[in-house]
Structure formats: structure tokens, C-alpha cells
C-alpha atoms as a printed R data frame, in Angstrom:
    type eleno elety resid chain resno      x       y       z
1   ATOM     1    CA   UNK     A     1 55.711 -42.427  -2.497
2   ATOM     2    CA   UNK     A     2 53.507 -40.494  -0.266
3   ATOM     3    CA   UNK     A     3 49.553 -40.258  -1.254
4   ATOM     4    CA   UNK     A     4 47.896 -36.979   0.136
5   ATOM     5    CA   UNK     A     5 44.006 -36.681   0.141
6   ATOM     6    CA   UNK     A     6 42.390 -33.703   0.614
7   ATOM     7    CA   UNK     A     7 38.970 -32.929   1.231
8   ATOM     8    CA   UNK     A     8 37.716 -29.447   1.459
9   ATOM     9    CA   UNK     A     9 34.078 -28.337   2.734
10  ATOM    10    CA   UNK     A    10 33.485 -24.976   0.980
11  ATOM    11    CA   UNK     A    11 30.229 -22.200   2.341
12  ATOM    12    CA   UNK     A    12 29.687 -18.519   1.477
13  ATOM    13    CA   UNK     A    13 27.961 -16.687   4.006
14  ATOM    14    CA   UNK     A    14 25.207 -14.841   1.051
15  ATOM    15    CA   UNK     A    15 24.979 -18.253  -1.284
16  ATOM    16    CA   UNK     A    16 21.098 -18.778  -1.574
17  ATOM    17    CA   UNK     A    17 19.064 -20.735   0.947
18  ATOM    18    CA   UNK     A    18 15.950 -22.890  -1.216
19  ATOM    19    CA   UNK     A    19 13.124 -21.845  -0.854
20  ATOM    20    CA   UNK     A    20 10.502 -23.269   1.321
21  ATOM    21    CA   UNK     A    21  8.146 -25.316   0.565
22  ATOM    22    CA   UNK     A    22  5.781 -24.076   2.604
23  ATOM    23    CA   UNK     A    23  2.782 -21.579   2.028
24  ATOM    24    CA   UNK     A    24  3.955 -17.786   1.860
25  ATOM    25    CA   UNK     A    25  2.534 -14.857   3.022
26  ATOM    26    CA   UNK     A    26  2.812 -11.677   1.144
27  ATOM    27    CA   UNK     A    27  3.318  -7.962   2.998
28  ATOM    28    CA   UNK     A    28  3.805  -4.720   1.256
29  ATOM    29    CA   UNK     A    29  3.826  -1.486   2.094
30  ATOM    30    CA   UNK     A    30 -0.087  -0.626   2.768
31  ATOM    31    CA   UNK     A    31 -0.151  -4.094   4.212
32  ATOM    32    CA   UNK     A    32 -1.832  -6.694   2.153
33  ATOM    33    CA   UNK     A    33 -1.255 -10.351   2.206
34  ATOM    34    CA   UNK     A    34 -1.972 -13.407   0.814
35  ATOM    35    CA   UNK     A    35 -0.910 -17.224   0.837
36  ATOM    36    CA   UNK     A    36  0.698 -19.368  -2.096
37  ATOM    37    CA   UNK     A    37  3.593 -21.908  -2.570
38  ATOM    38    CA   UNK     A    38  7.245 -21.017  -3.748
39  ATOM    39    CA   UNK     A    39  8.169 -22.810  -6.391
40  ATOM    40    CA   UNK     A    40 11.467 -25.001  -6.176
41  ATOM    41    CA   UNK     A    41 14.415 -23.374  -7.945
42  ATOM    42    CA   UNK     A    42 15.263 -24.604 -11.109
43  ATOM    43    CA   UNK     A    43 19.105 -26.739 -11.139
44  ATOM    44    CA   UNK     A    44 21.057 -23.918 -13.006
45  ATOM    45    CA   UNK     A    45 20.467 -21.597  -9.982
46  ATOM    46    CA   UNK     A    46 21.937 -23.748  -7.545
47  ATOM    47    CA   UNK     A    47 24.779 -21.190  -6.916
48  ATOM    48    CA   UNK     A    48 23.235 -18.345  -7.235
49  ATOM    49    CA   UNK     A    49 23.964 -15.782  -4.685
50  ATOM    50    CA   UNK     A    50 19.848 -13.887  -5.225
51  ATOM    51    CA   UNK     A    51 18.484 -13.802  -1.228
52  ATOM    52    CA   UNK     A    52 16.184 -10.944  -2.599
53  ATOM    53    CA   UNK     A    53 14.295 -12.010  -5.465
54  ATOM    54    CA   UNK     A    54 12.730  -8.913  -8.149
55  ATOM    55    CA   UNK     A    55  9.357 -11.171  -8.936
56  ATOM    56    CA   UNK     A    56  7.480  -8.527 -10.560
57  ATOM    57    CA   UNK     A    57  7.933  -5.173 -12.202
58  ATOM    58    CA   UNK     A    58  4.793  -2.588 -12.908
59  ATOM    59    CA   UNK     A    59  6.327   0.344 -14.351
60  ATOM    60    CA   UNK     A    60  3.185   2.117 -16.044
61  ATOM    61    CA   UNK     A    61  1.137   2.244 -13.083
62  ATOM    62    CA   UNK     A    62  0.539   5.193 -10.857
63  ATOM    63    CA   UNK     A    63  2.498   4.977  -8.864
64  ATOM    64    CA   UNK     A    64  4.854   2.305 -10.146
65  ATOM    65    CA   UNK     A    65  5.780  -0.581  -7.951
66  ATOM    66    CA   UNK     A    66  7.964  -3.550  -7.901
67  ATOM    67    CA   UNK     A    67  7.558  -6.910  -6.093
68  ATOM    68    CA   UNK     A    68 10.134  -8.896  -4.040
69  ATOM    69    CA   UNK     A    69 10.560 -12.759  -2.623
70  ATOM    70    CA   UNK     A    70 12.618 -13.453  -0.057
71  ATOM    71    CA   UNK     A    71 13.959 -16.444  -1.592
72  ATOM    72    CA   UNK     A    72 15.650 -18.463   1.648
73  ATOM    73    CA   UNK     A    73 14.308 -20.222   3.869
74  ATOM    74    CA   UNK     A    74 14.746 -18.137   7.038
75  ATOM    75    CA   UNK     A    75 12.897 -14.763   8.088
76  ATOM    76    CA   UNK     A    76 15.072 -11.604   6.620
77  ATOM    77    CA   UNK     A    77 15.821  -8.564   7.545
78  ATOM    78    CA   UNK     A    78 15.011  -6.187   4.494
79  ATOM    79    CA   UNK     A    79 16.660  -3.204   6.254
80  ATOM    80    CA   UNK     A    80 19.883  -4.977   5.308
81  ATOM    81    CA   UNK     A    81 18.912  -4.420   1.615
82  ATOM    82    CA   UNK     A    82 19.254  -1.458  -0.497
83  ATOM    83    CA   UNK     A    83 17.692  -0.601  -4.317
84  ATOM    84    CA   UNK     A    84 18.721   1.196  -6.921
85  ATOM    85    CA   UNK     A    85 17.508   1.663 -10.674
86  ATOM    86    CA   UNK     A    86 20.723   2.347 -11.883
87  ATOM    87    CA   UNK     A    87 23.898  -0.084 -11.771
88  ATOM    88    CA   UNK     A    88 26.215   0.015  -8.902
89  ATOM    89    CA   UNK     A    89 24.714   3.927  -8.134
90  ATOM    90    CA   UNK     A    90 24.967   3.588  -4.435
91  ATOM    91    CA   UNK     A    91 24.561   7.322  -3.848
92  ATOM    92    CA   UNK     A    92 21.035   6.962  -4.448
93  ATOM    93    CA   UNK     A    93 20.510   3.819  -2.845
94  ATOM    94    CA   UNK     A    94 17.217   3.107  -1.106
95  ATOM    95    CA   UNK     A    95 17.305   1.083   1.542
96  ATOM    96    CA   UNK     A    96 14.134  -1.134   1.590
97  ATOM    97    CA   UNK     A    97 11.762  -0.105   4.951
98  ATOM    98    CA   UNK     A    98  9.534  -3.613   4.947
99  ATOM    99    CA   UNK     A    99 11.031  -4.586   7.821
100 ATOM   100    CA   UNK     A   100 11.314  -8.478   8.149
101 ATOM   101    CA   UNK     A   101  9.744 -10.812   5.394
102 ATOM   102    CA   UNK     A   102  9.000 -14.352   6.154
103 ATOM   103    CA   UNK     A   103 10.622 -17.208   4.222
104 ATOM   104    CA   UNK     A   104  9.065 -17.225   0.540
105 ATOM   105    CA   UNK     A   105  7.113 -14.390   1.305
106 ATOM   106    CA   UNK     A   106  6.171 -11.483  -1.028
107 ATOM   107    CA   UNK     A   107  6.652  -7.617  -0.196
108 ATOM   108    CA   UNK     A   108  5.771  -4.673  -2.418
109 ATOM   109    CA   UNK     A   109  7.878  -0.870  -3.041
110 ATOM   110    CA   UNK     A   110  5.789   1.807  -4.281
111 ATOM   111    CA   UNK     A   111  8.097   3.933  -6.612
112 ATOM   112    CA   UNK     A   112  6.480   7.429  -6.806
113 ATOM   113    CA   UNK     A   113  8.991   9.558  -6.856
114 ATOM   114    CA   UNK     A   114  8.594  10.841  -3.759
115 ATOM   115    CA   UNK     A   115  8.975   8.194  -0.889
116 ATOM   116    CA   UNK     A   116 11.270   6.371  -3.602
117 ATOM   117    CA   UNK     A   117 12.909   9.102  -5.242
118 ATOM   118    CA   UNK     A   118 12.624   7.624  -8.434
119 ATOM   119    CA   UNK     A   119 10.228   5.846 -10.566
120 ATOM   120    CA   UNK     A   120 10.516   3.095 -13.307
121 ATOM   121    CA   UNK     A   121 10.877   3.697 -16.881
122 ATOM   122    CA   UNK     A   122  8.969   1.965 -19.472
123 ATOM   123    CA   UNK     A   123 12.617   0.080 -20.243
124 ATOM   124    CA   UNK     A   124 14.932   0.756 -17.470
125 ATOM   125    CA   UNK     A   125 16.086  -1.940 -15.052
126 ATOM   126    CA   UNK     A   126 16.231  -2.212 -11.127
127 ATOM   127    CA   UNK     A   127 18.838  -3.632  -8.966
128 ATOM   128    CA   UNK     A   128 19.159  -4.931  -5.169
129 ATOM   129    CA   UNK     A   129 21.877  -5.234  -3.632
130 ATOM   130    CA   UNK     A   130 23.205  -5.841   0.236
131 ATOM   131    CA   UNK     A   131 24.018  -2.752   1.753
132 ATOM   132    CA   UNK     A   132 26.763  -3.870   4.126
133 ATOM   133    CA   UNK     A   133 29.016  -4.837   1.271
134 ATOM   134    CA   UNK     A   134 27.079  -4.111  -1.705
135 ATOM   135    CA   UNK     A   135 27.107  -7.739  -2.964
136 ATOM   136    CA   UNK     A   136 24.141  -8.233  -5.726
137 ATOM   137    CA   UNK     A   137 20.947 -10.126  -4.901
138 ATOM   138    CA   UNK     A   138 19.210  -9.616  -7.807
139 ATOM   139    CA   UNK     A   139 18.675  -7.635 -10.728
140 ATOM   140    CA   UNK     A   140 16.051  -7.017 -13.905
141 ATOM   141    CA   UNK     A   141 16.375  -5.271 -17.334
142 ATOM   142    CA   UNK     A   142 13.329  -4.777 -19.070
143 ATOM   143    CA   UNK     A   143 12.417  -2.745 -22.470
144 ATOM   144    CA   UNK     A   144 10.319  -0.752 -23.765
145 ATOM   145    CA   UNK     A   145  6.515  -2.733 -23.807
146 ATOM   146    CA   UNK     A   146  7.542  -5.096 -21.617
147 ATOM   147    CA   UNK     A   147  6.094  -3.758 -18.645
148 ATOM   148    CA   UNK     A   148  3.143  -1.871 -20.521
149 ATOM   149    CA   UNK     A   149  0.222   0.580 -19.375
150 ATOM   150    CA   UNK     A   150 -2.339  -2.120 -17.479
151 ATOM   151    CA   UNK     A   151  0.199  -4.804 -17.405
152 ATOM   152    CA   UNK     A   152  3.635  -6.257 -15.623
153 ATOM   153    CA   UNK     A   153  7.179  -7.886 -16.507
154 ATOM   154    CA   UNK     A   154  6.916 -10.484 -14.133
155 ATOM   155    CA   UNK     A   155  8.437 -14.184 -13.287
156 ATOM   156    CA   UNK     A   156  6.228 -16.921 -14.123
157 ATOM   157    CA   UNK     A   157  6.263 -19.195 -12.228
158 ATOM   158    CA   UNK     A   158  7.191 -17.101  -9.192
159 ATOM   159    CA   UNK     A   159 10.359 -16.171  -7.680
160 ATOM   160    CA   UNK     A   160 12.977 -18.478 -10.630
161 ATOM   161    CA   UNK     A   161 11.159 -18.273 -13.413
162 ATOM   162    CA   UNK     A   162 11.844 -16.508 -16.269
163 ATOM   163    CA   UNK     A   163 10.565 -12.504 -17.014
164 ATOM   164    CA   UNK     A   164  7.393 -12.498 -19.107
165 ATOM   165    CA   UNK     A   165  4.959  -9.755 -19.743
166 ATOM   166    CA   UNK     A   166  1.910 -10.232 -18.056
167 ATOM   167    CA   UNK     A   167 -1.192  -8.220 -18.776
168 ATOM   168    CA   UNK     A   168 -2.725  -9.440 -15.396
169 ATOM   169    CA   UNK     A   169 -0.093  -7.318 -12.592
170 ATOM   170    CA   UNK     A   170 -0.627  -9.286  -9.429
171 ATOM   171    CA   UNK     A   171  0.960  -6.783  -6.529
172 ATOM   172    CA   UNK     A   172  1.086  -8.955  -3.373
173 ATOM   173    CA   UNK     A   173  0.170 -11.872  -4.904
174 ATOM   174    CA   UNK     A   174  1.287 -15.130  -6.809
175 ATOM   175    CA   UNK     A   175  1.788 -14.106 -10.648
176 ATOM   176    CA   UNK     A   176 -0.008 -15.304 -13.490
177 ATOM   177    CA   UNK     A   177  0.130 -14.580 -17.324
């Protein structure tokens, strides 16, 4: 009788890098920043493919806006990223202009209609995906009143938590309730 062992190291080339645990710096588009800590990512997302994380969604401001982490713990590349806020609707894809984003860090999109040709419903949802091969990276759904007028679906804490409403929108900066 013959025993055969085999042993098998597996990678995937977009699984999810932690995040650091290092202070972040947040850019957007009119070029804010500021400094805070990225949480650890809870166990169940352990295989999760997200590089680009949605961390907060405004979509009664004016103009509307959405918030991204880069959730790995190396400097990306947002150019290689595109948006939608429709599923899988890669004819209007917007490919994300921020440049490169620092581990952890935050960056903000302005949706106005005009630079972003669309902007966010009161319940819509908003997807990012990789444009080379459209793999997803993340995605949000929220209804109606969860991002209200003066307020903000966002993840508390940061980057894994869960969606909450938040009546205190934090664009560029660490969320809160």
C-alpha cells in the first residue's frame, strides 16, 4: 500500500490584504485629510475579496458623496477601480480619479451629476468593482431614510463594520454615530 500526502499552498491575486494598523490619512477630491486608526477586520471577513472599501454613503447632500478605505495594507492605485450605482452596468462605469490612496486611508467622490454622471438616490445602492476584470470590491444597498437629509449610511466602526445611519456625516474623516 502506497500513502500519498499532499499539501497544497493556495493565493488569489485580489484576496484582501488586513488592514494596517497604523494611523491613516484621508484624501478626497478638494483635498482634505485627517489621521485615525483602521480597525482590525472582524474573523468572518477573512476571505473576503473587498480591496476598496464603501465606508460611508451621503446621498441627501448637495452634492452627494460617498467615502472609500483602501482596506490593504499597501498604497493603491484607484485608477484601477471603477464605480457604478447600478449592478454589473459597466457602460457607465466611472473610473475613480484619486489617484493613489495610502494603506487604510480614506478618499471622498463627489456625485453631482456632472463630474459623476449620476447621483445617489435616497435608497439606491453603489458598487466598485476592478476595472481590468470587473471582479467586485465592494458594494452597499441602502433604503429609503437610511441615508437621510443632514445625515449618512455609514460603517461604524470604520471600514468592517456594519451600515448604520448616522446623523453626524463625517466626509474625510473617521465615522461616528
Amino acid at each position: 500500500m502506497r500513502t500519498v500526502l499532499f499539501i497544497a499552498i493556495l493565493g488569489c491575486s485580489n484576496a484582501r490584504d488586513t488592514p494596517p494598523d497604523a494611523s491613516r490619512a484621508a484624501a478626497s477630491v478638494d483635498g482634505g485629510s485627517t489621521t485615525g486608526d483602521a480597525p482590525p477586520p472582524p474573523a468572518s471577513d477573512a476571505g473576503a475579496s473587498r480591496i476598496i472599501v464603501i465606508n460611508e454613503v451621503s446621498a441627501q447632500s448637495d452634492p452627494d458623496w460617498f467615502e472609500i478605505v483602501n482596506a490593504t495594507t499597501s498604497p493603491l492605485d484607484t485608477s484601477q477601480f471603477i464605480f457604478v450605482d447600478k449592478e454589473a452596468d459597466f457602460d457607465k462605469a466611472v473610473p475613480f480619479t484619486l489617484g493613489t490612496i495610502g494603506p487604510g486611508a480614506l478618499a471622498t467622490v463627489d456625485c453631482d451629476g456632472v463630474t459623476v454622471p449620476f447621483k445617489l438616490g435616497s435608497g439606491e445602492s453603489l458598487w466598485v468593482y476592478r476595472a481590468s476584470d470587473h471582479a467586485l470590491s465592494d458594494d452597499v444597498t441602502w433604503a429609503v431614510g437610511e441615508s437621510p437629509d443632514g445625515g449618512s449610511y455609514a460603517r461604524i466602526p470604520d471600514t468592517f463594520g456594519p451600515f448604520m445611519t448616522s446623523m453626524h456625516p463625517t466626509k474625510g474623516a473617521p465615522n461616528e454615530l
